[in-house]
VMD Tcl script that draws the C-alpha trace (Angstrom):
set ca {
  {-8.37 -13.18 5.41}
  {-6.96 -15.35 7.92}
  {-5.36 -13.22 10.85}
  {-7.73 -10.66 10.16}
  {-11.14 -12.38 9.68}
  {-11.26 -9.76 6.49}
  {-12.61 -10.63 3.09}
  {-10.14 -10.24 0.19}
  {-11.90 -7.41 -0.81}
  {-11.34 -5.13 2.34}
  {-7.88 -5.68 2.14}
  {-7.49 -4.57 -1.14}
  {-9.34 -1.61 -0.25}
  {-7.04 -1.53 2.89}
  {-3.99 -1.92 1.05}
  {-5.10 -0.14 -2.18}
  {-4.73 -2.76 -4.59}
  {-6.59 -4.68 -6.37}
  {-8.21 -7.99 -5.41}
  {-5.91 -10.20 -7.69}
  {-2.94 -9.18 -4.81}
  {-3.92 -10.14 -2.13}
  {-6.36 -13.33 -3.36}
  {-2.76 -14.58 -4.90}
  {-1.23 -14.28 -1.63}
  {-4.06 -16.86 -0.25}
  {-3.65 -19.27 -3.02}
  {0.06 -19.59 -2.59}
  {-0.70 -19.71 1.27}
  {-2.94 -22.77 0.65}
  {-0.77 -24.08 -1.84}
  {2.26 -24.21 0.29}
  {0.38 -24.38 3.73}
  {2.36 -22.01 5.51}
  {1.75 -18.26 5.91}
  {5.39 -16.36 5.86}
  {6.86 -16.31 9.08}
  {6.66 -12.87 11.74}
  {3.10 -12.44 9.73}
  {1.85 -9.94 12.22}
  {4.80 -7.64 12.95}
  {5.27 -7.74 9.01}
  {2.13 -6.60 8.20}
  {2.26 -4.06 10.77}
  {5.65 -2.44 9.40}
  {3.75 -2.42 5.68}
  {0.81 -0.81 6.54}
  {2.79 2.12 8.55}
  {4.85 2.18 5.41}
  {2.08 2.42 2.71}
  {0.70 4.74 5.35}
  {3.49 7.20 4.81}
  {3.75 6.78 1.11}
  {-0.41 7.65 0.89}
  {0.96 10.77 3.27}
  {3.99 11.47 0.87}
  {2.04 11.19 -2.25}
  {-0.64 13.61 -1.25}
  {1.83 16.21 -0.29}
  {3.46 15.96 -3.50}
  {0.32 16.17 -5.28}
  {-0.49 19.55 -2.75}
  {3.05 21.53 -3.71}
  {2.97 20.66 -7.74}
  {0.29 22.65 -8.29}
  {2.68 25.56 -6.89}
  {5.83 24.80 -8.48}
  {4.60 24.80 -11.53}
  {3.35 28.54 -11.09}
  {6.68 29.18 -10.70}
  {8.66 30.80 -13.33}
  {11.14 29.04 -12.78}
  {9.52 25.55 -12.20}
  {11.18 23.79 -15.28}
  {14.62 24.07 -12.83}
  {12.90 22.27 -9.48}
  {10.89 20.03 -11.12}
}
mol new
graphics top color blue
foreach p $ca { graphics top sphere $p radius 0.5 }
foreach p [lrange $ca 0 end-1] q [lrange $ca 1 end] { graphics top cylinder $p $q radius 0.2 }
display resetview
């Protein structure tokens, strides 16, 4: 993409979305000719952010395995 010099399909895969995201964000780009103001530090605070989610996600996926072994799983879950 622009900033990046990435296709549309790496950052997809970067952002883990489909293509149709991210190739809509470049049509309304060139629709509109403008890209959205503070582009860079924008981007930057997303990808730290879906960073953590991917980190918070996996953990959750780690410990459910062991709460539900619990007996008494149905009360923390």
């Amino acid at each position: 993409m622009t900033e990046t010099g990435k296709t549309v399909a790496e950052v997809a895969e970067d952002l883990g979305n489909n293509e149709t995201t991210p190739a809509g964000w470049v049509s309304r780009v060139r629709r509109t000719g403008t890209a959205p103001a503070g582009g860079g530090d924008a981007l930057e605070r997303l990808r730290r952010a879906n960073a953590r989610l991917r980190r918070d996600a996996k953990e959750q996926r780690a410990i459910r395995p062991m709460i539900r072994g619990m007996r008494c799983w149905r009360y923390l879950a």
